[in-house]
N, C-alpha and C positions, 0 to 999 in steps of 0.2 A: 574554251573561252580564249578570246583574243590576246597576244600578248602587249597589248598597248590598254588595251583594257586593265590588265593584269597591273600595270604599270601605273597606271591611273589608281589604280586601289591601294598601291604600295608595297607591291611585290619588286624586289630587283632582279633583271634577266639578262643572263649573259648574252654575248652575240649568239651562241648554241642555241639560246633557247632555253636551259635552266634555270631556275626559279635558285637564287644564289642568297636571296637574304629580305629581309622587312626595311623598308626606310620609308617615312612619313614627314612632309613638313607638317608642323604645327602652329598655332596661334603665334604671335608675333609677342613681343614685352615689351614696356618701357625702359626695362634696362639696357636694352642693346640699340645702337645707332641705326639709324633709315637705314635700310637698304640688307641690314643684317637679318639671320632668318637659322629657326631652329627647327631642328631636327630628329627625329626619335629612329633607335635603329632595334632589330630584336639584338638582342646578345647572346640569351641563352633560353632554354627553355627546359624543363626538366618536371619527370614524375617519379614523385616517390612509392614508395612500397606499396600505399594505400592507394596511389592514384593521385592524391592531390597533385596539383600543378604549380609551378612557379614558374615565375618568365622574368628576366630579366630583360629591362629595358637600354637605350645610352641615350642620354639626352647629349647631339654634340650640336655647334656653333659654327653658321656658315656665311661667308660674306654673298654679295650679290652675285657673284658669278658661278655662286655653286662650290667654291672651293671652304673647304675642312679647313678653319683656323687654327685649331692645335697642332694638325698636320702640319701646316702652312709655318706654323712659329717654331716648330720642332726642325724643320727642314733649313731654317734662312739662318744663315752663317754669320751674317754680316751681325747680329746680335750680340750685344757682352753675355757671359755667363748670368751675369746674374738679373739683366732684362729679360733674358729668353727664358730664367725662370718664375719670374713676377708674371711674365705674360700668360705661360705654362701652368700656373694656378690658377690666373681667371678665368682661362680657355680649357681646365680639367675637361674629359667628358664627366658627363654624370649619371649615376647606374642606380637605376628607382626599378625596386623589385614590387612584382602583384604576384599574391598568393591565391590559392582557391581558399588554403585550410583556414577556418577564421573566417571565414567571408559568407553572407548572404545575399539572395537576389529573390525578389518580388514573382514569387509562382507563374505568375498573370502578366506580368510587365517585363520583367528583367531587369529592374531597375536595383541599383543596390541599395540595403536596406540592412536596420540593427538586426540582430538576432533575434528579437520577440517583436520583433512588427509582424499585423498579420499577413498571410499568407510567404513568410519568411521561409526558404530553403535554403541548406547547406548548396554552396556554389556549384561545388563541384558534382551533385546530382542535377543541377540547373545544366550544366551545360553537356551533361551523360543524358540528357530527355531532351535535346536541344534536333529538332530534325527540319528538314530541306524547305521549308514552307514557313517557319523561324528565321530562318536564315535570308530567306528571301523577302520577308517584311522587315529586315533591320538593313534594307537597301543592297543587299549582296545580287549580283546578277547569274546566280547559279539554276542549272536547267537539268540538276540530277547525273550530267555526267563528266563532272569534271573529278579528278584523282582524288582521293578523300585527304591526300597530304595539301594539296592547292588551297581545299577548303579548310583545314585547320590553321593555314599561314594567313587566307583570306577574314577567321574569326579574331584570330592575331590582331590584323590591322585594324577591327572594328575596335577591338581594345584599347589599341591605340589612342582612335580618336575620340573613345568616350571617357579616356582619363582624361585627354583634352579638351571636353567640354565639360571636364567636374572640374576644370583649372586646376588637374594635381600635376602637370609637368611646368 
């Protein structure tokens, strides 16, 4: 797969060519001014003993030109202490954790769903029976040969943006 494409999906790539990290914009809010724009990056991602999965997300805040405003307010001198810390609180990033454990998904759909709706699976079987033809009708442009790590950073970003269309970032 193309690395512009790759890029388009929300994969980060260094000049090498390695796949360096997750970063997605997302939906826009009324709290923040025109031009401002959020952002979602992976942070961590991690399997427990059983398998379940967690991933840790960062929700950060970026002006129009693409620049990290905590970065930006952390960096500028010209600040008092205790502006650049008021500011430094508004502009936190913010780290929204998704679990598998706990979690159901719609057999048939993959839509998430309580625990006793029907056709309700534990998550984490949902996405252990999840194969190439799944993946490719939830919009992934995958052709079977791409690295199986590409493709778990590429299910990543679909996470992404369907916390973002359940408006939980």
């Amino acid at each position: 797969m193309e690395n512009t494409v790759l890029k388009q999906l929300g994969l980060v790539i260094d000049p090498a060519g390695l796949i360096t990290g997750i970063d997605l914009s997302i939906s826009p809010t009324p709290l923040l001014a025109a031009g401002m724009q959020r952002r979602v990056r992976l942070k961590r991602l991690t399997f427990d003993a059983d398998l379940e999965i967690t991933v840790i997300f960062e929700l950060r805040v970026f002006d129009a030109a693409g620049q990290d405003l905590f970065e930006a307010v952390q960096r500028d001198g010209t600040l008092s202490p205790s502006v650049q810390r008021e500011r430094l609180s508004r502009l936190q990033p913010l780290e929204i954790t998704r679990t598998t454990r706990d979690s159901f998904r719609d057999a048939q759909t993959g839509a998430l769903v309580a625990y006793d709706a029907p056709n309700a699976l534990p998550e984490i079987h949902f996405f252990q029976s999840m194969a190439l033809p799944h993946l490719q009708a939830q919009g992934l442009p995958l052709t079977g040969s791409e690295p199986y790590l590409v493709v778990v950073y590429l299910m990543l970003s679909n996470i992404i943006r369907e916390k973002d269309a359940l408006n939980e970032f």
